[in-house]
TIMAR-403503 format. One record per residue: residue in one letter; x, y, z of N, C-alpha, C in turn; chain. Coordinates in steps of 0.1 Angstrom, whole numbers, always signed. Example, Ala and Ser with C-alpha at 12.3 -4.5 7.8 and 13.67 -1.06 7.14 Angstrom:
<sites>
SITE   res    n.px    n.py    n.pz   ca.px   ca.py   ca.pz    c.px    c.py    c.pz   chain
SITE     A    +132     -57     +78    +123     -45     +78    +132     -33     +78       A
SITE     S    +128     -22     +71    +137     -11     +71    +129      +0     +79       A
</sites>
This chain:
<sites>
SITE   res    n.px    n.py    n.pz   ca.px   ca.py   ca.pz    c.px    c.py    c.pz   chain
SITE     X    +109    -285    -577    +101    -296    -573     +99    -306    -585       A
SITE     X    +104    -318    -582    +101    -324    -589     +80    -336    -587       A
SITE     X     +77    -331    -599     +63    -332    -596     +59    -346    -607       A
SITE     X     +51    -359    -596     +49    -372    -600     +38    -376    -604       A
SITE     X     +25    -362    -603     +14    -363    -612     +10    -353    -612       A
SITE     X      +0    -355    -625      -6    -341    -627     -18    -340    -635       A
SITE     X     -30    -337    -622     -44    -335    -623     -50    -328    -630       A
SITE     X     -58    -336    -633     -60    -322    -652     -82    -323    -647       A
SITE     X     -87    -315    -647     -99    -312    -652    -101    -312    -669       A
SITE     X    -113    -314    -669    -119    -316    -685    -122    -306    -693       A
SITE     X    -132    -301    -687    -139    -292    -693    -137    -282    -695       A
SITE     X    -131    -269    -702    -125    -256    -696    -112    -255    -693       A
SITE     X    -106    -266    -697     -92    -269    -691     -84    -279    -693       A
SITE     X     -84    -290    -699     -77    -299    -707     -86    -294    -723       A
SITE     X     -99    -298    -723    -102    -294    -741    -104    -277    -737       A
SITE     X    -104    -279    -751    -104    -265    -755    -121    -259    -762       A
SITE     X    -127    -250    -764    -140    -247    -765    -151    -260    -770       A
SITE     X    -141    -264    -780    -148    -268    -790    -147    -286    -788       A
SITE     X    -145    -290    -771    -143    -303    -768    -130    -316    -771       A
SITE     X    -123    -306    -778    -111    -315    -779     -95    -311    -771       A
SITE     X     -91    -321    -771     -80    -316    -770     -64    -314    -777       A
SITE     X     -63    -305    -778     -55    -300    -791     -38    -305    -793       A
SITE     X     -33    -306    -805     -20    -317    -804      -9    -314    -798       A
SITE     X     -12    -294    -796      +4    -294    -786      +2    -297    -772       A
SITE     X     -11    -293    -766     -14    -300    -753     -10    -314    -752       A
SITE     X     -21    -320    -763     -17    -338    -759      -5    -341    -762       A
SITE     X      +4    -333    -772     +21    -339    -766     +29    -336    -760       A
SITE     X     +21    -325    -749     +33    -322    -740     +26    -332    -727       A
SITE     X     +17    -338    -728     +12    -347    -716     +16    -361    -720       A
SITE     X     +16    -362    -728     +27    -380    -734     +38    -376    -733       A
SITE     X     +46    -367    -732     +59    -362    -732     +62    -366    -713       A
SITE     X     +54    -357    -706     +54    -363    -695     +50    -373    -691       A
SITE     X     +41    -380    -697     +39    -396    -693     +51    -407    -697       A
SITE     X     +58    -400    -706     +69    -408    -707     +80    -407    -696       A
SITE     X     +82    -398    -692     +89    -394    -684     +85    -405    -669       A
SITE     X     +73    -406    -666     +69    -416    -657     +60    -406    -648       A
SITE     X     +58    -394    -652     +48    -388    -644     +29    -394    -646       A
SITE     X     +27    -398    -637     +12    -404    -637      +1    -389    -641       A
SITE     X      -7    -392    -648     -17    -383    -654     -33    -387    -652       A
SITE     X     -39    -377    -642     -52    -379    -633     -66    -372    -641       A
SITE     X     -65    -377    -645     -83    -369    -650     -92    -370    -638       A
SITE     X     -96    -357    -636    -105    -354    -626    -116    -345    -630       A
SITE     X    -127    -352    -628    -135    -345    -632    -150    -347    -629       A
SITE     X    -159    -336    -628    -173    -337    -625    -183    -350    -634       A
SITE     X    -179    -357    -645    -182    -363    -655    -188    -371    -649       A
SITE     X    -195    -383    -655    -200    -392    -650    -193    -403    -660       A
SITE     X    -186    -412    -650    -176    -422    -652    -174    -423    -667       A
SITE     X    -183    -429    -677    -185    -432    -691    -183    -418    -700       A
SITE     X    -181    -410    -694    -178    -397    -699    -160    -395    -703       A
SITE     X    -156    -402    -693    -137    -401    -696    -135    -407    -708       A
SITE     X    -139    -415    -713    -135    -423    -718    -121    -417    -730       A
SITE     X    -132    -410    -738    -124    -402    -756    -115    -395    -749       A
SITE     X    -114    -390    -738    -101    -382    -732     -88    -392    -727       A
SITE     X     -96    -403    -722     -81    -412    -716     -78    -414    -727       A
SITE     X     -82    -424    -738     -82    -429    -751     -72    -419    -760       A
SITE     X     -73    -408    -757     -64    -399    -765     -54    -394    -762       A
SITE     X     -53    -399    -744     -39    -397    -740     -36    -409    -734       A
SITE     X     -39    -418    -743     -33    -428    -738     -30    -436    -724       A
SITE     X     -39    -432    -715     -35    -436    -704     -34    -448    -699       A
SITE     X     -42    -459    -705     -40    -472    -707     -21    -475    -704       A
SITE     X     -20    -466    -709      -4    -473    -712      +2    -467    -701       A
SITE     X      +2    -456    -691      +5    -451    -684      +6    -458    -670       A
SITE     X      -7    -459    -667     -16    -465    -654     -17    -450    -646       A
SITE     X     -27    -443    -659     -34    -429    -655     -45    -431    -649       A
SITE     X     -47    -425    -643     -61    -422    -635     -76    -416    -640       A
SITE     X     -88    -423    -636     -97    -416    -642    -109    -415    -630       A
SITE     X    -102    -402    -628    -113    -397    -609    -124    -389    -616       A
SITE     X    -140    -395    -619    -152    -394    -622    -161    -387    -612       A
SITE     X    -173    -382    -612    -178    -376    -604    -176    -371    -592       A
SITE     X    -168    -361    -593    -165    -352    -588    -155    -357    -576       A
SITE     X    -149    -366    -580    -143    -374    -567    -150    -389    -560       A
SITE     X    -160    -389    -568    -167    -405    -560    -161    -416    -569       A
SITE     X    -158    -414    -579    -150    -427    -584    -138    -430    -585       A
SITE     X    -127    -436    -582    -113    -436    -585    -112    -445    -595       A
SITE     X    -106    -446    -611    -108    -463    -616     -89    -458    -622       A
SITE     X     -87    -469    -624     -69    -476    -632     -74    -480    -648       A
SITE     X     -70    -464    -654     -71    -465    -668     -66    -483    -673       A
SITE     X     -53    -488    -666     -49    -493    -672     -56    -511    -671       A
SITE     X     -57    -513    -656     -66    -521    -654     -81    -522    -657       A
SITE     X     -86    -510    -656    -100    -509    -652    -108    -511    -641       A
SITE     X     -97    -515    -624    -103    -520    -615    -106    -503    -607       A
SITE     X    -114    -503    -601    -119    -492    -596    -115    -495    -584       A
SITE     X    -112    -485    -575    -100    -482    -566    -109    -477    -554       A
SITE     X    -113    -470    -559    -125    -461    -548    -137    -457    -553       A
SITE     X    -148    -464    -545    -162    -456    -549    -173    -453    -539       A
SITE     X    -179    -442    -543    -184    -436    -528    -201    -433    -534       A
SITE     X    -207    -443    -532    -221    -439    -539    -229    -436    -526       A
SITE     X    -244    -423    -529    -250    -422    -522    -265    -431    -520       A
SITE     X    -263    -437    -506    -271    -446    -504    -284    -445    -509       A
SITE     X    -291    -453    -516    -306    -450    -523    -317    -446    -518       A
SITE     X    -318    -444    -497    -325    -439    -499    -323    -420    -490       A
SITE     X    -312    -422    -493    -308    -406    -492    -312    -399    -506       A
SITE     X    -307    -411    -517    -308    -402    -531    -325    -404    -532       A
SITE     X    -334    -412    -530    -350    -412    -531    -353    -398    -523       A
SITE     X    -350    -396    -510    -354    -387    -507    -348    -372    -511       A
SITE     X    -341    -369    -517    -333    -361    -525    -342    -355    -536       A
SITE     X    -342    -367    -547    -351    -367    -553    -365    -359    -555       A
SITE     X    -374    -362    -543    -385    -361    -539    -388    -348    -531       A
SITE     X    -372    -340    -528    -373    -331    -520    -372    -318    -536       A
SITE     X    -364    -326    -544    -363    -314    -558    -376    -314    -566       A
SITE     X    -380    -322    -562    -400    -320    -571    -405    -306    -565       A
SITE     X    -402    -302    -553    -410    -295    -557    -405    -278    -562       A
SITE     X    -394    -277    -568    -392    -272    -579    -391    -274    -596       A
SITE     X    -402    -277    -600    -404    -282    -614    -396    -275    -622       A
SITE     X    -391    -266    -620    -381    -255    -628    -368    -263    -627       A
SITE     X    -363    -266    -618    -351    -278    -616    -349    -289    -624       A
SITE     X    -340    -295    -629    -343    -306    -640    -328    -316    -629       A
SITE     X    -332    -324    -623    -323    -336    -615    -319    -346    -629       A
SITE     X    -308    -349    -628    -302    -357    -636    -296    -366    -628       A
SITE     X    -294    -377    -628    -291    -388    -622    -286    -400    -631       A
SITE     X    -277    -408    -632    -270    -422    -637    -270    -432    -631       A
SITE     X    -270    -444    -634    -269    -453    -631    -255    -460    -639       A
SITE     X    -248    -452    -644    -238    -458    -655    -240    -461    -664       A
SITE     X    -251    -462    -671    -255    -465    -684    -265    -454    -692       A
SITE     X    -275    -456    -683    -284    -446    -684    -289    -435    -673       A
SITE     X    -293    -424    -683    -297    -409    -675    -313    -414    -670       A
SITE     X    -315    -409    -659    -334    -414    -656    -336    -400    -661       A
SITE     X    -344    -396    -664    -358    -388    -667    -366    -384    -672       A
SITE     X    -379    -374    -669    -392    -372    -674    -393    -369    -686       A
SITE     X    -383    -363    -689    -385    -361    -704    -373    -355    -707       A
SITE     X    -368    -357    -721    -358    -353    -723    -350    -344    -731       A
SITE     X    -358    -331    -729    -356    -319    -730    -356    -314    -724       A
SITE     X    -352    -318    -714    -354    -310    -697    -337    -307    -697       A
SITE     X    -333    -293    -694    -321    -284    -692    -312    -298    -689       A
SITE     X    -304    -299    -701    -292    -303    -701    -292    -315    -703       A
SITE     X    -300    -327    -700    -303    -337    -703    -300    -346    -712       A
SITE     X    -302    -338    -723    -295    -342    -739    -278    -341    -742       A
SITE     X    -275    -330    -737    -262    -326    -734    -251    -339    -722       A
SITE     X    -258    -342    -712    -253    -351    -703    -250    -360    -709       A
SITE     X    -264    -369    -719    -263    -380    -724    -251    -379    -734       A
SITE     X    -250    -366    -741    -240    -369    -756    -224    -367    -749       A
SITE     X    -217    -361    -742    -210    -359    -733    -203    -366    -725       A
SITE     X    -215    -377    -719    -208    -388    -711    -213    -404    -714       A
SITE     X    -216    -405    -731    -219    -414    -736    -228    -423    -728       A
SITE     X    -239    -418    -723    -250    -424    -712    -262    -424    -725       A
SITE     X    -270    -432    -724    -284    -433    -731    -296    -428    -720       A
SITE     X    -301    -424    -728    -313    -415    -716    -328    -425    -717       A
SITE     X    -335    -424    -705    -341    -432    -704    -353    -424    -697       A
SITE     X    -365    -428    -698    -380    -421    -697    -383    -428    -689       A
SITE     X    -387    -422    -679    -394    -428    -668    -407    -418    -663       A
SITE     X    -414    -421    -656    -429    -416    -652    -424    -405    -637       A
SITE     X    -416    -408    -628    -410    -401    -617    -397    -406    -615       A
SITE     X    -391    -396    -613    -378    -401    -609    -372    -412    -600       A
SITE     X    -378    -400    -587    -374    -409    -578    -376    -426    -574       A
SITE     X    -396    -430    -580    -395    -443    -583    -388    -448    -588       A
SITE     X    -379    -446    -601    -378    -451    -609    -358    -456    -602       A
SITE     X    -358    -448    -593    -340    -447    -592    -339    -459    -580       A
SITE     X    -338    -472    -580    -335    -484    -576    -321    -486    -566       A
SITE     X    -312    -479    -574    -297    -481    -575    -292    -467    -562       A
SITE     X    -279    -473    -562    -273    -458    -553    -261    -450    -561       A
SITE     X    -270    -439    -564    -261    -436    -576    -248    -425    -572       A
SITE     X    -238    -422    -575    -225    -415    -572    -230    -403    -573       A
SITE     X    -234    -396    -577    -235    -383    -578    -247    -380    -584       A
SITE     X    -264    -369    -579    -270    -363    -583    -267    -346    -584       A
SITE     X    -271    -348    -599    -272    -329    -607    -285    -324    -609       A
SITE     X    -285    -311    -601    -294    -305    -604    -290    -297    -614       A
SITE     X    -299    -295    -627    -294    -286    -636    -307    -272    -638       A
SITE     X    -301    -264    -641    -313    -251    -643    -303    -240    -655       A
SITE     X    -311    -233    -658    -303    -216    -667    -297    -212    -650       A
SITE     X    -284    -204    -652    -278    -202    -640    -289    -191    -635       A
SITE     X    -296    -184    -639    -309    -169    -635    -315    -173    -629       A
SITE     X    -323    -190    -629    -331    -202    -622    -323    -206    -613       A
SITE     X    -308    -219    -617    -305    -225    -605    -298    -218    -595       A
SITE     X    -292    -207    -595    -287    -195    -583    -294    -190    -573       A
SITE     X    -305    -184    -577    -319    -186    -565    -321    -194    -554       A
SITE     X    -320    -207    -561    -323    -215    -551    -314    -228    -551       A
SITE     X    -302    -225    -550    -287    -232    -544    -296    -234    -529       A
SITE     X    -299    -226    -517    -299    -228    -511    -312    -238    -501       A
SITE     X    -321    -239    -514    -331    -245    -511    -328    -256    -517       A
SITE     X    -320    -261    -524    -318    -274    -530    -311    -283    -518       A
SITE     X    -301    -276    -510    -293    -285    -498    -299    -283    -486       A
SITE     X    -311    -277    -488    -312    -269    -475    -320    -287    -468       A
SITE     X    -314    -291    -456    -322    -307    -450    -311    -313    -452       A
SITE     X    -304    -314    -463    -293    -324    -470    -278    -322    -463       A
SITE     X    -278    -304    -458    -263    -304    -455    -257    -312    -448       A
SITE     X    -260    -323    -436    -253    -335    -425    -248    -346    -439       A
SITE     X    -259    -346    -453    -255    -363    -459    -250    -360    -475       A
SITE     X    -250    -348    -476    -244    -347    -491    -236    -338    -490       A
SITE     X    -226    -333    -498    -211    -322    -500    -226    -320    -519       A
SITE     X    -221    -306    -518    -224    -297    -527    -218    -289    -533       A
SITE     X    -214    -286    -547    -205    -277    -557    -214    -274    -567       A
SITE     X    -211    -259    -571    -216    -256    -585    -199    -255    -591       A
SITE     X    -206    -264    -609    -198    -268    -612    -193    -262    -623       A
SITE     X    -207    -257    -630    -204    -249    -640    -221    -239    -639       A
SITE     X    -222    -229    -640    -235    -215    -641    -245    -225    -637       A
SITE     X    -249    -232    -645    -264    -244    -651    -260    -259    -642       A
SITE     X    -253    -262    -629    -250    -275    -626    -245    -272    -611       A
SITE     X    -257    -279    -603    -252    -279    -589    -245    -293    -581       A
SITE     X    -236    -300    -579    -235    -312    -576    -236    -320    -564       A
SITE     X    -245    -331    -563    -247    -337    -549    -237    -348    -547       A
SITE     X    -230    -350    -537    -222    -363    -533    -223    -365    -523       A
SITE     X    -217    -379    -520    -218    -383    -506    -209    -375    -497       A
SITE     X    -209    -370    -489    -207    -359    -482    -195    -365    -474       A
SITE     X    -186    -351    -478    -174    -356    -476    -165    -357    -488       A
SITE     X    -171    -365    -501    -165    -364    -517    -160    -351    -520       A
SITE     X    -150    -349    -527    -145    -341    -538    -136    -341    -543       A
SITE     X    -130    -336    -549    -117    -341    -559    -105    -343    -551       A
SITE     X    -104    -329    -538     -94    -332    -530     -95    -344    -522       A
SITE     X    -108    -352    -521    -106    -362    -512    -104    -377    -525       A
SITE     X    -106    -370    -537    -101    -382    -544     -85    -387    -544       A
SITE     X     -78    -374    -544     -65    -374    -549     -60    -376    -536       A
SITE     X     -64    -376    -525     -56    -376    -514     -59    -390    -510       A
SITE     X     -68    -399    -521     -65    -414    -518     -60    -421    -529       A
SITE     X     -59    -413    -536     -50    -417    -547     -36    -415    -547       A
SITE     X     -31    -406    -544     -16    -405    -539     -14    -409    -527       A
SITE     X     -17    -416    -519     -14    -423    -508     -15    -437    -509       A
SITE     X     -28    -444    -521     -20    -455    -528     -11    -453    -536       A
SITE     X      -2    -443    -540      +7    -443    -548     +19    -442    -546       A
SITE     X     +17    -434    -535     +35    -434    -525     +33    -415    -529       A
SITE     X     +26    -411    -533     +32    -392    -541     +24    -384    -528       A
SITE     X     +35    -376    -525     +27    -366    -515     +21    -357    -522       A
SITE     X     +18    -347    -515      +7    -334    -522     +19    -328    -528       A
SITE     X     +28    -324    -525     +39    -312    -529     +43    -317    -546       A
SITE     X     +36    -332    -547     +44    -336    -558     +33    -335    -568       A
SITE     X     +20    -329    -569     +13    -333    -575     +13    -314    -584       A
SITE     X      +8    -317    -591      +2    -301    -602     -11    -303    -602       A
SITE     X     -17    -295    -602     -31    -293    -606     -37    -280    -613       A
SITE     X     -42    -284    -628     -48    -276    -630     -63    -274    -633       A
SITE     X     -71    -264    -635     -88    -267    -637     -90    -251    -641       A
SITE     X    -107    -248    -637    -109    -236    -644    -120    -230    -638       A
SITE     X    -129    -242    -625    -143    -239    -621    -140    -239    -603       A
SITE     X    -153    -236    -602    -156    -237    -588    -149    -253    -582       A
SITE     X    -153    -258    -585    -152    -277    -584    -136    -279    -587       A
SITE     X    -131    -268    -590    -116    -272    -589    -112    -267    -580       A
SITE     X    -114    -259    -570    -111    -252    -559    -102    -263    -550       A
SITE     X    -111    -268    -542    -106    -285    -533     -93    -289    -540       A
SITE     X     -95    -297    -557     -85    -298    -563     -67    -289    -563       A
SITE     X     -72    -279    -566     -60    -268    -566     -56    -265    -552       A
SITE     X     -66    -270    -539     -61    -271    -525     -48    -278    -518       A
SITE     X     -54    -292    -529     -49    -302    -526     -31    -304    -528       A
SITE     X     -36    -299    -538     -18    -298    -552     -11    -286    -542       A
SITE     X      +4    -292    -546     +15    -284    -540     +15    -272    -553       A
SITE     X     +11    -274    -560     +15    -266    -571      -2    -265    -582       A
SITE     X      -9    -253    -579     -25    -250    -588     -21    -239    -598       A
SITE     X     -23    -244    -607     -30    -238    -620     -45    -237    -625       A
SITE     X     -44    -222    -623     -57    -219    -630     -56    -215    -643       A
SITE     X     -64    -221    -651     -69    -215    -665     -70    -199    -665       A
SITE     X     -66    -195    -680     -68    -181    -680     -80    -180    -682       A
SITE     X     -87    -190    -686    -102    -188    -685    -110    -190    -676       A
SITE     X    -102    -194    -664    -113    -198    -647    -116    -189    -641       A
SITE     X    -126    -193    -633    -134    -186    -627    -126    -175    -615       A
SITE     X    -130    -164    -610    -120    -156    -609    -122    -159    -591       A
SITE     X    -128    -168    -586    -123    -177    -571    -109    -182    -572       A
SITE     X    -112    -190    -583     -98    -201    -585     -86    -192    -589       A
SITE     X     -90    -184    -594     -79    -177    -598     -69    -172    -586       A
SITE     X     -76    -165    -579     -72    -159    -567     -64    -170    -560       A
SITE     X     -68    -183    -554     -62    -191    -549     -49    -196    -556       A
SITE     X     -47    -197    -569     -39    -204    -577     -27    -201    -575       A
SITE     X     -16    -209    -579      -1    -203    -577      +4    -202    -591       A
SITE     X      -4    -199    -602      +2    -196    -614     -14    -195    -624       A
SITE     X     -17    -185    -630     -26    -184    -638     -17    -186    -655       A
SITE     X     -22    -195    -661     -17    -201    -676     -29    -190    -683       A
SITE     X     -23    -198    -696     -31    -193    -707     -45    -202    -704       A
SITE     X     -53    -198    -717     -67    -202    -716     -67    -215    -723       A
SITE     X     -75    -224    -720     -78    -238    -725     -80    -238    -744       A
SITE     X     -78    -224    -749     -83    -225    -759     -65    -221    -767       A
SITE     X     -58    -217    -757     -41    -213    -761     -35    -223    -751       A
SITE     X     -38    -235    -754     -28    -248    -750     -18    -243    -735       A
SITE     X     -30    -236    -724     -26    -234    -713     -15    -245    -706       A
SITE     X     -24    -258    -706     -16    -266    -698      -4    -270    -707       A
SITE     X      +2    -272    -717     +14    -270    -725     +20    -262    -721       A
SITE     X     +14    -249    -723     +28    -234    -714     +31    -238    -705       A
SITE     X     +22    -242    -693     +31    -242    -682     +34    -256    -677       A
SITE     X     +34    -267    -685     +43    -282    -683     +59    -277    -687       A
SITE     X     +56    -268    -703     +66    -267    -707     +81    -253    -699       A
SITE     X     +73    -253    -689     +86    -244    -678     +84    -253    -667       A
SITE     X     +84    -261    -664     +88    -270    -657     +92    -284    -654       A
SITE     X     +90    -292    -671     +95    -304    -677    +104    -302    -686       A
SITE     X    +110    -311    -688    +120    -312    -700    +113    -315    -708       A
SITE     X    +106    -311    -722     +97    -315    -727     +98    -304    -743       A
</sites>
């Protein structure tokens, strides 16, 4: 098969532990960008989050893809015109909001693209979101007041011993208007229902002319599942989660032994 893009998750799976991505990986993905294969970052991030990863693979020059929250944003590395966006209307997310109060144990994280709303900011993960997806964090008195905007995606974050409990009390009202993934142990994710990576790429390769069979995909989490659905060809990390694994049609090395390298490099000239 000859394959015309290739969907890469971030976290767990293009970098390696320690947040980067390492030089035999990034030249066997320029190696294929040269070739004319288009290169999709997909990922749970919140848009401002891609950034240091396109930037270091160059995708500007490609007209790579940068698919943000979990599937609600499509944007054109090279342009910067945003292709697809699927924000939940403000007052689904108000009431959202106001339905997670009453677990104070829960810490909702929310964007507006610039900045994180919340009560304080040492609340589980918060600090981490902002350094991560280059968002400045912002103090507000209640959330939900304070959230104006209709924002693409709310996270609920907890210790996974806290947010696994109660997965099912967090959607429970919401299932007809939001789609829900846990993304990683500590991060549950709300979209406009209907969103996820499979439904990004399947509007992304249909503006592109690429069917499914031509696409690769690799990842490492729950939230790659849809993704690795979608692709004619899934790669799971040897470090994913052992759902994805099962589904995958080739388990690589780990994001920390330049997995996606091994396996570009048995099926590119590269």
């Amino acid at each position: 098969m000859e394959y015309k893009m290739i969907a890469l998750d971030l976290d767990g799976t293009l970098n390696n532990d320690e947040k980067v991505i390492t030089p035999r990986t990034r030249d066997a993905l320029m190696a294929v960008q040269e070739q004319g294969v288009i290169v999709a970052l997909v990922s749970g991030r919140q848009a401002p989050g891609l950034q240091r990863e396109a930037d270091a693979l160059h995708l500007e020059d490609y007209h790579g893809l940068r698919i943000s929250y979990n599937g609600g944003r499509i944007q054109d590395a090279t342009t910067g015109k945003i292709l697809f966006d699927s924000a939940i209307d403000n007052a689904t997310a108000v009431d959202f909001l106001r339905h997670l109060e009453q677990w104070p144990e829960l810490s909702p994280i929310v964007d507006d693209g610039e900045f994180i709303y919340t009560t304080d900011a040492s609340r589980h993960k918060v600090m981490d979101e902002s350094r991560n997806n280059n968002l400045q964090v912002k103090i507000v008195d209640n959330i939900a007041d304070a959230v104006d905007f209709a924002p693409v995606k709310i996270l609920t974050a907890a210790p996974n011993e806290i947010l696994v409990p109660h997965l099912a009390d967090i959607r429970r009202g919401f299932e007809d208007r939001l789609s829900f993934v846990q993304s990683a142990p500590w991060f549950y994710e709300g979209t406009v229902k209907g969103v996820s990576k499979n439904s990004a790429l399947d509007q992304a390769c249909k503006r592109l002319g690429i069917a499914p069979a031509e696409v690769m995909a690799f990842g490492d989490a729950q939230n790659d599942m849809s993704m690795l659905d979608f692709a004619g060809y899934g790669v799971a990390m040897g470090n994913a989660c052992d759902e994805l694994k099962a589904m995958a049609d080739e388990i690589t090395a780990t994001n920390n032994e330049d997995g996606i390298a091994v396996t570009l490099a048995r099926h590119f000239d590269i």
